[in-house]
C-alpha positions in Angstrom: -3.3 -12.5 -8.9 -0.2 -11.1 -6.5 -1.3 -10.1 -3.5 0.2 -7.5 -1.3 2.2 -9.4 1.9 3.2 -6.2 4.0 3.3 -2.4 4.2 6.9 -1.2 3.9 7.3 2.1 3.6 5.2 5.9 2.4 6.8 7.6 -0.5 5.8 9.6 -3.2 5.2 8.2 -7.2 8.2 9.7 -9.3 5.7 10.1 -12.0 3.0 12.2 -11.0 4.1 12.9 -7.3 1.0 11.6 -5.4 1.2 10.1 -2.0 1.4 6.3 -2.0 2.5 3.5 0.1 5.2 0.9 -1.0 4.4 -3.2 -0.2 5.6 -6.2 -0.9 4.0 -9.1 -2.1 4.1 -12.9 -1.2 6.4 -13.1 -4.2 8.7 -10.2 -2.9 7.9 -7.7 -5.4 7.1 -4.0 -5.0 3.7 -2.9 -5.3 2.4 1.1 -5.1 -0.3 1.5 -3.4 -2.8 4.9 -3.3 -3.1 6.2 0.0 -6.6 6.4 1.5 -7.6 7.9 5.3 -8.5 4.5 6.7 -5.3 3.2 5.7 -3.3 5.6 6.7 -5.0 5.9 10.1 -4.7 1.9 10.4 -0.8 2.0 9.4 -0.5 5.2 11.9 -2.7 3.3 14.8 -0.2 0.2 14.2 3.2 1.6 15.1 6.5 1.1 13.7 7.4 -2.3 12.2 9.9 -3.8 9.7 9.3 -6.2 7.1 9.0 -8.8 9.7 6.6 -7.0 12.0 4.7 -5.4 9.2 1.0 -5.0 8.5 0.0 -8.3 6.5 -2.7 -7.9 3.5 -5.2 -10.5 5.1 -5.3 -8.2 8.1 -5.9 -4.7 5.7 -8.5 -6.3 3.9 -10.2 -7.5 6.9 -9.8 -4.5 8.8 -10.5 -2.0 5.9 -12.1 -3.8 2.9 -10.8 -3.5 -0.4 -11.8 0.6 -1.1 -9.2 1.6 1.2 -6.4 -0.9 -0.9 -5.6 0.4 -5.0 -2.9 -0.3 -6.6 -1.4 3.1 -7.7 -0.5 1.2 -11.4 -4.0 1.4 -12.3 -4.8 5.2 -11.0 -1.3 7.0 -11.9 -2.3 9.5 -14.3 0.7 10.4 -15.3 1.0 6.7 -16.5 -2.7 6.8 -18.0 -2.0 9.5 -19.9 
């Protein structure tokens, strides 16, 4: 399984315009993911970064558990449809 490396940057899904926040992976790919109130507050409470600086996965899991971390592939619903 890819797992997400670091937060990069809030945007919104071209497909069904929801809220989600762009990663990338250990294997440099990009990754949606849905946007939840703890992670949003933990992003927010972390301050600015760059993909250096930024948020690793180990420390979202740890900090937030996995309910606040979905992948927006398996929860679009303009893709499920």
């Amino acid at each position: 399984m890819t797992r997400p490396a670091a937060l990069k940057t809030k945007a919104t899904c071209r497909d069904c315009q929801a809220e989600i926040w762009w990663i990338k992976t250990e294997r440099g790919k990009n990754m949606p993911l849905d946007t939840h109130e703890d992670l949003d507050a933990f992003v927010e409470s972390y301050g600015v970064w760059d993909e250096d600086t930024a948020p690793k996965f180990q420390d979202l899991r740890r900090e937030l558990g996995d309910a606040a971390i979905t992948s927006h592939f398996k929860t679009c619903e303009a893709r499920s449809s």
